[in-house]
C-alpha positions in Angstrom: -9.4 23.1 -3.2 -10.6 22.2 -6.9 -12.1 18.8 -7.8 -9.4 18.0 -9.9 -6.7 18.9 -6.6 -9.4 17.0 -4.7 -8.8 13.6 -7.3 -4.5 14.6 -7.0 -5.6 14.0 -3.4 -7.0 11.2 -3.2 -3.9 9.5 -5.7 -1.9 10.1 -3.7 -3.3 9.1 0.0 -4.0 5.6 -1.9 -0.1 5.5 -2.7 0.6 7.1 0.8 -1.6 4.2 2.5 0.6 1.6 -0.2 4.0 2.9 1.1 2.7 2.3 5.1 1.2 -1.1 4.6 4.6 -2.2 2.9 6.3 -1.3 5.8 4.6 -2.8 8.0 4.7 -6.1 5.9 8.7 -5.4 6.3 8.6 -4.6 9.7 6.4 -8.0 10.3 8.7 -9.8 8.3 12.0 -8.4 10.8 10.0 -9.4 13.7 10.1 -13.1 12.3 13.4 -12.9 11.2 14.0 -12.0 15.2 12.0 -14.8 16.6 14.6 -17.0 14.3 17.7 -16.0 15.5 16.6 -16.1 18.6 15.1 -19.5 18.7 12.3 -17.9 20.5 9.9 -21.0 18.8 11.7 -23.6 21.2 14.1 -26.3 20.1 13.9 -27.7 16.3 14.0 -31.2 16.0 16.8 -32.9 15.6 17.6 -34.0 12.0 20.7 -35.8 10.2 23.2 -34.2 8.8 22.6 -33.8 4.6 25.7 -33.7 3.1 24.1 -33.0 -0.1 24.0 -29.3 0.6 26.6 -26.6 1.0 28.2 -26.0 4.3 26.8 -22.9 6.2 28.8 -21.6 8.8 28.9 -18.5 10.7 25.1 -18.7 12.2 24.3 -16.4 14.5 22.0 -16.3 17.3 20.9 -13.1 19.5 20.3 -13.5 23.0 16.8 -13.9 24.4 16.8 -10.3 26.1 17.9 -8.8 23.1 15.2 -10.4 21.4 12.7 -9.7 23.6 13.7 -6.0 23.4 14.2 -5.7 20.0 10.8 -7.5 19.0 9.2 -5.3 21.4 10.5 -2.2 19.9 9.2 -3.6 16.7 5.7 -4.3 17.8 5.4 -0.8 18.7 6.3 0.1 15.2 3.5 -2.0 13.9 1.3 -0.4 16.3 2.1 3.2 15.4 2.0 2.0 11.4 -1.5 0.1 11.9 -2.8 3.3 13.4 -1.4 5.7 10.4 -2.8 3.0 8.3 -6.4 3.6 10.0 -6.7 7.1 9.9 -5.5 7.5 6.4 -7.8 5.0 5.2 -10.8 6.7 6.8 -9.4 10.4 5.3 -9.6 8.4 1.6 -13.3 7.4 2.1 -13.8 10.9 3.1 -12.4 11.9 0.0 -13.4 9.0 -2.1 -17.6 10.1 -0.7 -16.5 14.0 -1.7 -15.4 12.9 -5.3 -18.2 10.3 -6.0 -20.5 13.3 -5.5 -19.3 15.7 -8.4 -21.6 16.1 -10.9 -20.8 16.9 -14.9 -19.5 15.0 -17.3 -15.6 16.3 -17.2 -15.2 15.4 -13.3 -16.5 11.9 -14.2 -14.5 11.3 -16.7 -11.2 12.4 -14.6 -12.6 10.6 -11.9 -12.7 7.5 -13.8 -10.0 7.6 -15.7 -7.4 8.9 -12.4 -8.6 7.5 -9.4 -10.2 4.1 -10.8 -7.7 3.6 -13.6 -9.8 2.8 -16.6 -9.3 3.5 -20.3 -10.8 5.9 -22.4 -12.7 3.8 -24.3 -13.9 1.9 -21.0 -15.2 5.5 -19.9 -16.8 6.1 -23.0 -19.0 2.9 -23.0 -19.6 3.1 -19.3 -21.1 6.6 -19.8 -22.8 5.8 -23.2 -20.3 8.8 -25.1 -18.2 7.8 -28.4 -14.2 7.5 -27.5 -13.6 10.9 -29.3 -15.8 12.7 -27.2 -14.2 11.2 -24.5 -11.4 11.3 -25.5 -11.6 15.8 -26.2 -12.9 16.0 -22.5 -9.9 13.9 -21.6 -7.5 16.1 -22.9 -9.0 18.9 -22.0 -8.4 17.7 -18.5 -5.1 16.6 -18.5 -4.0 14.2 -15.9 -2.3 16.1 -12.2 -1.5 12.5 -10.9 1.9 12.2 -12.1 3.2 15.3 -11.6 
């Protein structure tokens, strides 16, 4: 594997990691949405009726095995996705490590300008270069992230 298929890589296992820790905030967010239909947080208090707001009808509430059964089957979701989470994260460090060690000036430059997102001009004073020369080494090494 090239350096450059090594930085496609590592793009792509941070947006990997992005797409499981998004589920899992939906799946955390279904397991709440559970605990409410179920009343599984005890009894609310008791409050007035505000006539200020629109009628709601048609509530629904799932029974407490159901609940039970269906939060359970989430939890193991969250399990499996915290895992995935974990051993893709280690993988990018990995990766991360095996980038940060490339030498030359080109590698940097992709490095900087694909994997931590900066401008050319933001590479060129980092490195102590003039944008142009930056710049020709950037194009030279056209971007494989967004293919």
């Amino acid at each position: 594997m090239s350096k450059l298929d090594t930085i496609k890589s590592y793009k792509d296992l941070c947006e990997e990691i992005e797409i499981w820790e998004e589920r899992l905030k939906a799946y955390e967010v279904q397991k709440e949405a559970i605990r409410k239909l179920a009343k599984l947080d005890g009894p609310q208090p008791i409050t007035g009726i505000d006539y200020s707001q629109p009628n709601v009808q048609n509530t629904s509430q799932i029974d407490f095995f159901t609940a039970i059964e269906t939060i359970n089957k989430i939890n193991n979701h969250i399990y499996i996705h915290q895992d995935t989470i974990e051993r893709l994260t280690k993988i990018k460090e990995q990766i991360k490590q095996n980038i940060e060690s490339m030498d030359g000036l080109d590698k940097k430059v992709v490095y900087m300008r694909d994997v931590e997102g900066k401008k050319l001009i933001e590479i060129a004073d980092e490195l102590g270069y003039s944008e142009i020369y930056i710049k020709k080494i950037s194009a030279r090494n056209p971007s494989t992230i967004n293919e």
